[in-house]
MARSE-104692 format. One record per atom (N, C-alpha, C): x, y, z; residue number from 1; residue in three letters; atom name. Coordinates in nm, 4 decimals, decimal comma. Layout:
! MARSE-104692
{east: X; north: Y; up: Z; num: NUM; residu: ALA; atome: CA}
...
***
This chain:
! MARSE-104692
{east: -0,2415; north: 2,2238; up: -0,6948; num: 1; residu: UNK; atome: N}
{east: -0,3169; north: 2,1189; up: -0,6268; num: 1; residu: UNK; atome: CA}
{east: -0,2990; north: 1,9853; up: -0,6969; num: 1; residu: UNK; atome: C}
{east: -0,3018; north: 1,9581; up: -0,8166; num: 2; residu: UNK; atome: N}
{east: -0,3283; north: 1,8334; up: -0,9152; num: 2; residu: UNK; atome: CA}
{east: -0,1676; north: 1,8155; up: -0,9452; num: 2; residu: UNK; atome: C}
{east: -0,0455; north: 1,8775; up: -0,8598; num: 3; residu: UNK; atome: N}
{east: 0,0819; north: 1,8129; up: -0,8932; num: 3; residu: UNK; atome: CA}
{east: 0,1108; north: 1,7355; up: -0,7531; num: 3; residu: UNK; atome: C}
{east: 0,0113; north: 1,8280; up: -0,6458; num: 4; residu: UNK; atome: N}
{east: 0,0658; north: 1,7553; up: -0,5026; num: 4; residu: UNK; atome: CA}
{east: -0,0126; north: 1,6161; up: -0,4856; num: 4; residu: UNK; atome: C}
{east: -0,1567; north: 1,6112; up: -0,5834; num: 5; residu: UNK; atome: N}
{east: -0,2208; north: 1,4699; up: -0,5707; num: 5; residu: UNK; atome: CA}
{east: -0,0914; north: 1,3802; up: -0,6897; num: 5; residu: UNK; atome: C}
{east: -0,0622; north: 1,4315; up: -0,7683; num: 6; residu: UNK; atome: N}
{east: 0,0380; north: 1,3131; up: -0,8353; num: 6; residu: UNK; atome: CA}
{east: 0,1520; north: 1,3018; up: -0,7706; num: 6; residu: UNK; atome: C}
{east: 0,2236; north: 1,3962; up: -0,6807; num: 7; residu: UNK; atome: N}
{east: 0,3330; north: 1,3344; up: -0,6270; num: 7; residu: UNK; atome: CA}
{east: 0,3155; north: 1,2434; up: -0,5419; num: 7; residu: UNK; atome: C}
{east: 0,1806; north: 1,2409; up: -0,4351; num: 8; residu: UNK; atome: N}
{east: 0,1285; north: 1,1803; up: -0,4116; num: 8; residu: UNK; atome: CA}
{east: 0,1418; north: 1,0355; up: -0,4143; num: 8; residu: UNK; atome: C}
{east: 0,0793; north: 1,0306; up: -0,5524; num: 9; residu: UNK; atome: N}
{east: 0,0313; north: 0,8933; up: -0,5458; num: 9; residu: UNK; atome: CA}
{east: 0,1691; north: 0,8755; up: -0,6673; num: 9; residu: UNK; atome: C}
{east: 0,2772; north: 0,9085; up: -0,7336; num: 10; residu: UNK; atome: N}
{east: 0,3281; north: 0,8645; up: -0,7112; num: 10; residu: UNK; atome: CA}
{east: 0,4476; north: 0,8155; up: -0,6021; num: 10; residu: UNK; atome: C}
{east: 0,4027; north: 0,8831; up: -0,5233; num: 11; residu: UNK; atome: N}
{east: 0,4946; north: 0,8115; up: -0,3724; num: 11; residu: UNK; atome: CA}
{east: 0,4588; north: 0,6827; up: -0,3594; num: 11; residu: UNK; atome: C}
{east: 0,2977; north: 0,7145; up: -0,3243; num: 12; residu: UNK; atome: N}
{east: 0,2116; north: 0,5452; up: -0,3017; num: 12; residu: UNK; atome: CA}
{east: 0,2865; north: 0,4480; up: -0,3918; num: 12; residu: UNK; atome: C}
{east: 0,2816; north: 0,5064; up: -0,5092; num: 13; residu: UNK; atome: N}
{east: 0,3118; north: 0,3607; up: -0,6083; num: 13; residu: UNK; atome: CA}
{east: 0,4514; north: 0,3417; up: -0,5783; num: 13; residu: UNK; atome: C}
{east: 0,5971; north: 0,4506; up: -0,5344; num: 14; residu: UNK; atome: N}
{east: 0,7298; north: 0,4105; up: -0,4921; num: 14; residu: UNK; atome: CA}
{east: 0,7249; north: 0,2801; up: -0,3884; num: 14; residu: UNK; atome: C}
{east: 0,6186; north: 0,3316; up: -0,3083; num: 15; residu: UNK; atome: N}
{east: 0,5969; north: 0,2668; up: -0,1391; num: 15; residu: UNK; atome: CA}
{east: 0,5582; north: 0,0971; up: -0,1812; num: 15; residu: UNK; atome: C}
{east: 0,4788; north: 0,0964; up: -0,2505; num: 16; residu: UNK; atome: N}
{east: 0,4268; north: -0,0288; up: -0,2936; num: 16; residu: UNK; atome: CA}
{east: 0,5102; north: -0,0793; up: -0,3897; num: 16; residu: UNK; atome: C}
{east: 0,5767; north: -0,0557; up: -0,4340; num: 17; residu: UNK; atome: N}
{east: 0,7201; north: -0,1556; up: -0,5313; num: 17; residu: UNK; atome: CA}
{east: 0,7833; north: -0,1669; up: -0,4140; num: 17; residu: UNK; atome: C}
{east: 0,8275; north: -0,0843; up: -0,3391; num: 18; residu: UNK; atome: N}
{east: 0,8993; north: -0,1329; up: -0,2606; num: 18; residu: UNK; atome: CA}
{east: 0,9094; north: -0,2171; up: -0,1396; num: 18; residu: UNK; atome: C}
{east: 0,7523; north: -0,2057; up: -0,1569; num: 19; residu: UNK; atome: N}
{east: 0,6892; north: -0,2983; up: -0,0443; num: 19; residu: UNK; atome: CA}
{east: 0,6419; north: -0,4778; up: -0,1066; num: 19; residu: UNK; atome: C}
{east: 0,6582; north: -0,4617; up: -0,2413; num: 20; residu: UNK; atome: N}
{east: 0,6470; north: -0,6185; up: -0,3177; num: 20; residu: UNK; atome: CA}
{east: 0,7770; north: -0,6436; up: -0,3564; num: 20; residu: UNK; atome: C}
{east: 0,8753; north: -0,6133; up: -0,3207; num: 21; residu: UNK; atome: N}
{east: 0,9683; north: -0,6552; up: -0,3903; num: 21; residu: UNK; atome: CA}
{east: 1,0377; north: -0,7726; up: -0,2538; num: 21; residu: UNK; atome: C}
{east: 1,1262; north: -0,8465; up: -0,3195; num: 22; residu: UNK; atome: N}
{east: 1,1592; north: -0,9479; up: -0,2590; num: 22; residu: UNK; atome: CA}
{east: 1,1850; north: -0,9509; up: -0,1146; num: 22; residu: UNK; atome: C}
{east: 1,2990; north: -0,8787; up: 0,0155; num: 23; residu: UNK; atome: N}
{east: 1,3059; north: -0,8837; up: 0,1082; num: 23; residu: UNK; atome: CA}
{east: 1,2142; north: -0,8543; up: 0,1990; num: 23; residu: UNK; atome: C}
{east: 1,1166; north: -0,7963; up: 0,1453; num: 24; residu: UNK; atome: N}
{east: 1,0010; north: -0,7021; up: 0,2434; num: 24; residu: UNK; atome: CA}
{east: 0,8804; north: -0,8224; up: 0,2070; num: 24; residu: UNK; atome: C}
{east: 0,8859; north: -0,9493; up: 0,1114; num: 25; residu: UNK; atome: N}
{east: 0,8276; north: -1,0564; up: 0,0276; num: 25; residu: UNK; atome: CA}
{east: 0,8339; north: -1,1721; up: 0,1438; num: 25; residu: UNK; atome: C}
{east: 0,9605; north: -1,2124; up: 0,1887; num: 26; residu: UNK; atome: N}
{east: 1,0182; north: -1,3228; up: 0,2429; num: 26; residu: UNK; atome: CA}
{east: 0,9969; north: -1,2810; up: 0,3784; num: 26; residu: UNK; atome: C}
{east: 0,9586; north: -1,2137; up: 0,4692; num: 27; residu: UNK; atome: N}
{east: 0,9467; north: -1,1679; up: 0,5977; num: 27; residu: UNK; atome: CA}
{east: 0,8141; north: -1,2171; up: 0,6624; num: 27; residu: UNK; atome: C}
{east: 0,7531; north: -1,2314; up: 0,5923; num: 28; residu: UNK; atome: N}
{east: 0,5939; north: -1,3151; up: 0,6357; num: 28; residu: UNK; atome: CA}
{east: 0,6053; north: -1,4548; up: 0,6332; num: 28; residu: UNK; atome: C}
{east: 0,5841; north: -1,5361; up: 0,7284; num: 29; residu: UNK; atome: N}
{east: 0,6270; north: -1,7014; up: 0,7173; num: 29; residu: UNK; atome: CA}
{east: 0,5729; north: -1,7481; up: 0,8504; num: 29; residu: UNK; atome: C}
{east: 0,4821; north: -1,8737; up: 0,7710; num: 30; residu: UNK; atome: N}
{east: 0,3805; north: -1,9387; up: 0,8691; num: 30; residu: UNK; atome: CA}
{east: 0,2475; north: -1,9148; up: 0,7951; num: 30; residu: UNK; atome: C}
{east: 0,1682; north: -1,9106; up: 0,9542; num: 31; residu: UNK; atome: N}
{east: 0,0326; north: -1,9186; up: 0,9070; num: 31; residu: UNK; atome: CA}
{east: -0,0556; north: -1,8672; up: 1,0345; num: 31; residu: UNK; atome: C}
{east: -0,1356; north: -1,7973; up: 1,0051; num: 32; residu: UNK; atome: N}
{east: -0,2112; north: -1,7237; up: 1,1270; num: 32; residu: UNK; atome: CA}
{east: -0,3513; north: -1,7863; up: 1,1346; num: 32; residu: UNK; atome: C}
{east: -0,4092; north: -1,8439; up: 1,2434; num: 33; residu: UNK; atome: N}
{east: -0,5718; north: -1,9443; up: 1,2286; num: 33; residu: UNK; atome: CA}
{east: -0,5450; north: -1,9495; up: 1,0743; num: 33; residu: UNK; atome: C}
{east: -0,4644; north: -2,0435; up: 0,9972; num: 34; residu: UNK; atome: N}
{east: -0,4715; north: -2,1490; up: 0,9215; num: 34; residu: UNK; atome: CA}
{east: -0,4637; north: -2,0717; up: 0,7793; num: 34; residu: UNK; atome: C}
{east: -0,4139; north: -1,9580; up: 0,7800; num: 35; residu: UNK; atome: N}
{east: -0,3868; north: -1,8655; up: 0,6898; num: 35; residu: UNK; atome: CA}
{east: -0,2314; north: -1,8289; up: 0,6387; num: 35; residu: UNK; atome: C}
{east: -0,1975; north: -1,8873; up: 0,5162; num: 36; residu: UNK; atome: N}
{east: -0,0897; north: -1,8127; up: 0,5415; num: 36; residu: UNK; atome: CA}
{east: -0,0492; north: -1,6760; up: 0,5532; num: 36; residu: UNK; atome: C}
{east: 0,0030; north: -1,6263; up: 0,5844; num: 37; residu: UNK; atome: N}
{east: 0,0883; north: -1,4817; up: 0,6353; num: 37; residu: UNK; atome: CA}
{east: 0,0974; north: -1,4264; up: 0,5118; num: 37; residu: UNK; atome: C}
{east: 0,1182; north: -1,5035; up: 0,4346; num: 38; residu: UNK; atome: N}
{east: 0,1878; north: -1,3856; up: 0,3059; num: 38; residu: UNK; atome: CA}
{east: 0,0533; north: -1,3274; up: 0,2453; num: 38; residu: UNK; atome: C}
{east: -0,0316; north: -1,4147; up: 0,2250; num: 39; residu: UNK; atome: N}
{east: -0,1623; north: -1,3470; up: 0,1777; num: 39; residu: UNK; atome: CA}
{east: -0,2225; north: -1,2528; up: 0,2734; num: 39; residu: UNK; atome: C}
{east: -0,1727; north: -1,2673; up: 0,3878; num: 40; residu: UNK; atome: N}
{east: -0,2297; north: -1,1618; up: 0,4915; num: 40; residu: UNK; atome: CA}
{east: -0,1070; north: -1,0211; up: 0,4897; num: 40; residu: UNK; atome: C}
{east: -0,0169; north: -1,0204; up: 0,4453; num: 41; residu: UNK; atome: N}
{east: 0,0456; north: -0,9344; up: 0,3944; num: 41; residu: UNK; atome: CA}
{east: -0,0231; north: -0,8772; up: 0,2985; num: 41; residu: UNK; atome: C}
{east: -0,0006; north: -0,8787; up: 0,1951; num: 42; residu: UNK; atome: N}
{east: -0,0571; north: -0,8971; up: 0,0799; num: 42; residu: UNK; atome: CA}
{east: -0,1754; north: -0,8125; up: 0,0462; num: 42; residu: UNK; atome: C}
{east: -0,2933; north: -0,8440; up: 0,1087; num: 43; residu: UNK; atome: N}
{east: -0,4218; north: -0,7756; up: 0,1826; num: 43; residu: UNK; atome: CA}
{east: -0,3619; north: -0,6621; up: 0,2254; num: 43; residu: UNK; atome: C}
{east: -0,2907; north: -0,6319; up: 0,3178; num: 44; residu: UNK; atome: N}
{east: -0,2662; north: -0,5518; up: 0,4296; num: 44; residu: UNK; atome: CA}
{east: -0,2315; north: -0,4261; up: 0,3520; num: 44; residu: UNK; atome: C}
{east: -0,1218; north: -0,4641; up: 0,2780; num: 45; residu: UNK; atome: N}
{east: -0,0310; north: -0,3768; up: 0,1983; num: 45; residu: UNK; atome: CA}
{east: -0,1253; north: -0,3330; up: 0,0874; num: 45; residu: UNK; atome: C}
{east: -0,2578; north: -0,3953; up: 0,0347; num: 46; residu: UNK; atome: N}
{east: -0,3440; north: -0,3615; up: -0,1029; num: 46; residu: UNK; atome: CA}
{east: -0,4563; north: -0,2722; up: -0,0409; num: 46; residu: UNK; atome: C}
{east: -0,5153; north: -0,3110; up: 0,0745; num: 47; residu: UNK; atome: N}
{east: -0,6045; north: -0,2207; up: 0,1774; num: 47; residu: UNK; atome: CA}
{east: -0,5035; north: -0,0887; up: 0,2156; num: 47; residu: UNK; atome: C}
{east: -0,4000; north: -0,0415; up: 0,2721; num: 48; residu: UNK; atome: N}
{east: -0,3416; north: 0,0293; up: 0,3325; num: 48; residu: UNK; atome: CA}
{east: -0,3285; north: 0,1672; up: 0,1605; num: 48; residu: UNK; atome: C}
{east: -0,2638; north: 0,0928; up: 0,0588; num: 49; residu: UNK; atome: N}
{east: -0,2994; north: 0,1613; up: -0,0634; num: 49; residu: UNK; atome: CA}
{east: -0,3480; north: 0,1947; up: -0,1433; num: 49; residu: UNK; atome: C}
{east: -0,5035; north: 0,1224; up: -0,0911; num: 50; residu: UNK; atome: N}
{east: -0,6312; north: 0,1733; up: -0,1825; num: 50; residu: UNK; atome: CA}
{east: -0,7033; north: 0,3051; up: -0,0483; num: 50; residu: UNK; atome: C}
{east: -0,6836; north: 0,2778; up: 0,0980; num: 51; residu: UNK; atome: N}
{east: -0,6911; north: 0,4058; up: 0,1709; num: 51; residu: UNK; atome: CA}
{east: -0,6180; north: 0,5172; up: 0,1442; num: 51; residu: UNK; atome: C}
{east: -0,4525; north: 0,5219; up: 0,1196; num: 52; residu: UNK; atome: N}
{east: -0,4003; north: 0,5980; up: 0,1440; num: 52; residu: UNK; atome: CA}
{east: -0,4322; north: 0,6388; up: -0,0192; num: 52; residu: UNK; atome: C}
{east: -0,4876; north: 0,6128; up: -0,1427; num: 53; residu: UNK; atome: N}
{east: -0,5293; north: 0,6852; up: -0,2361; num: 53; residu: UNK; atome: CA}
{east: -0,6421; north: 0,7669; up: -0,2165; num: 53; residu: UNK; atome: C}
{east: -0,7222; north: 0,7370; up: -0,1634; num: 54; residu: UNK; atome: N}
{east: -0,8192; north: 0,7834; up: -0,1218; num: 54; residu: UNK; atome: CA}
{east: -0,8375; north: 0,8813; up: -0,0520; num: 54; residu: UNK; atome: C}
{east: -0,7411; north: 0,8855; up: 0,0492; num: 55; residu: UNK; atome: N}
{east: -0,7326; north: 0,9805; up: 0,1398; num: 55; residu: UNK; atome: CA}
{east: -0,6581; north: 1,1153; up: 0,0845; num: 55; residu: UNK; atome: C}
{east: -0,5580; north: 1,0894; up: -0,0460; num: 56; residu: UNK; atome: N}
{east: -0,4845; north: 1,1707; up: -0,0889; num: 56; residu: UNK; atome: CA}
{east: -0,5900; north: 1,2407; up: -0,2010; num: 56; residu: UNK; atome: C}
{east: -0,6847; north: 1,1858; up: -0,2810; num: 57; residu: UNK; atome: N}
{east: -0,7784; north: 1,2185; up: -0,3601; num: 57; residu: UNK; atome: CA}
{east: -0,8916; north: 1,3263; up: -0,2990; num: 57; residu: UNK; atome: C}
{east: -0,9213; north: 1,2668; up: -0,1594; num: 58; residu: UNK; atome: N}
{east: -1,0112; north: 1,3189; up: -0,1025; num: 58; residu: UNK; atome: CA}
{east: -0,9667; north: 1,5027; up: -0,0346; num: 58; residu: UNK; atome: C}
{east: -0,8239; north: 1,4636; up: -0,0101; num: 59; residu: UNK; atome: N}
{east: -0,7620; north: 1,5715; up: 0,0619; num: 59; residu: UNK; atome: CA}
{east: -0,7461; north: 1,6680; up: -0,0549; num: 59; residu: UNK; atome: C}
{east: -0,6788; north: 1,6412; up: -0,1825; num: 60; residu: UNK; atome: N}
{east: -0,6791; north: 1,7199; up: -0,3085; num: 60; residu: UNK; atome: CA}
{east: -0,7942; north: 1,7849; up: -0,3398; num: 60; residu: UNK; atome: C}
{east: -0,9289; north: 1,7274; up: -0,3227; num: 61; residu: UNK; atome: N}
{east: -1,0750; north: 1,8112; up: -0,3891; num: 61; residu: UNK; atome: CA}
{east: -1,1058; north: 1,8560; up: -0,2457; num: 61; residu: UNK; atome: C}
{east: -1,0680; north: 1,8685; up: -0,1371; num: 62; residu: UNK; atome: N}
{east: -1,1114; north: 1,9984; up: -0,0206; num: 62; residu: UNK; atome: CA}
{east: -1,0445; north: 2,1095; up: -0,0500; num: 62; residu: UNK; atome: C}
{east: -0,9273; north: 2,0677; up: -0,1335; num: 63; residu: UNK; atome: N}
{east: -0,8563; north: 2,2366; up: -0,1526; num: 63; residu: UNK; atome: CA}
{east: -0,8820; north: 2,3361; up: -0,2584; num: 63; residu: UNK; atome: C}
***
């Protein structure tokens, strides 16, 4: 159980380097109601990987 929550989350953490790193960086451009995009990236991508820890934590202690 406690190797499938670390492969886990280290996937998450693969997913998220690979999701800050430069080309996947430069793809957000502009500004949404007066926001730029990249910080709304940014958010998106830090919310999406504090759920998907969670969800992997949560799923590990039902088993």
């Amino acid at each position: 159980m406690k190797s499938k929550l670390g492969m886990g989350l280290i996937a998450v953490f693969g997913l998220l380097v690979m999701l800050l790193n430069q080309p996947f960086l430069s793809i957000p451009q502009g500004q949404v109601s007066g926001i730029p995009s990249i910080l709304i990236y940014l958010l998106t991508i830090w919310l999406m990987v504090i759920g998907t820890m969670v969800w992997l934590s949560k799923r590990a202690g039902d088993q």
